[in-house]
N, C-alpha and C positions, 0 to 999 in steps of 0.2 A: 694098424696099431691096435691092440689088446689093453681095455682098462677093466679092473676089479672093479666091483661093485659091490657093495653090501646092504641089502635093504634091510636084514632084523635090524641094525646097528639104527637106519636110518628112522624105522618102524617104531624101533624102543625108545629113540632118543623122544620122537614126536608122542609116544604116548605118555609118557614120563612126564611132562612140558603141558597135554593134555589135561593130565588128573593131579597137577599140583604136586607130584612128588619129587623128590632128589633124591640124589644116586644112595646115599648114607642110608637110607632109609631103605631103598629097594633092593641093595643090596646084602643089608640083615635080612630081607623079607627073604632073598632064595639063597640064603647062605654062603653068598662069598664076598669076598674082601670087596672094598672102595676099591682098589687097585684095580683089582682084577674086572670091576664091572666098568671101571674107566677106561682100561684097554678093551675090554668088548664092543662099547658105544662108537672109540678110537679107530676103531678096524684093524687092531694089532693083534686082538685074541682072539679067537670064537668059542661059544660056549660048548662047556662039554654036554655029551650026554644028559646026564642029572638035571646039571646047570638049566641045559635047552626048557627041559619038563618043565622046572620052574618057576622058569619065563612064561611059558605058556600058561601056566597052571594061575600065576601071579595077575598074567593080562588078560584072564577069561579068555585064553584062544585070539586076541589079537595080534600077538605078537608068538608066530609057530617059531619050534626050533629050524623048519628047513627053510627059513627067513634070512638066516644067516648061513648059507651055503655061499661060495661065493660064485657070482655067476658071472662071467666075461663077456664083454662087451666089444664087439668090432667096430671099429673106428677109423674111416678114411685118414690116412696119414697126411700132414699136410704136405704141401708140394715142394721138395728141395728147392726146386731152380726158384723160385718166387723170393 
């Protein structure tokens, strides 16, 4: 069994939560909508290019854009007969 994972999402959520910020706020900081940085944090969007820079540029390098790659995860399936 194959799970997604996203650590920027998981990365940003915890740095954000770290330095007292909300979404409102960090998301004027790198230019895009509440929406759009609420499906990021979501695991529904991933940032673009620009976006990524942003992030990074925003978290001093905490939080890279290839943070948000999504990377798969193997996963013993559980047992049918059980």
């Amino acid at each position: 069994m194959l799970t997604n994972t996203n650590k920027g999402a998981t990365k940003l959520r915890r740095w954000l939560a770290d330095n007292g910020k909300v979404h409102a706020w960090f998301a004027d900081r790198i230019g895009c909508s509440p929406a759009h940085l609420s499906n990021i944090l979501a695991g529904r969007d991933l940032p673009g290019a620009e976006c990524g820079r942003k992030i990074r540029k925003e978290t001093r390098g905490k939080v890279h854009p290839s943070d948000f790659l999504l990377q798969v995860e193997e996963q013993e399936a559980p047992d049918a007969a059980a």
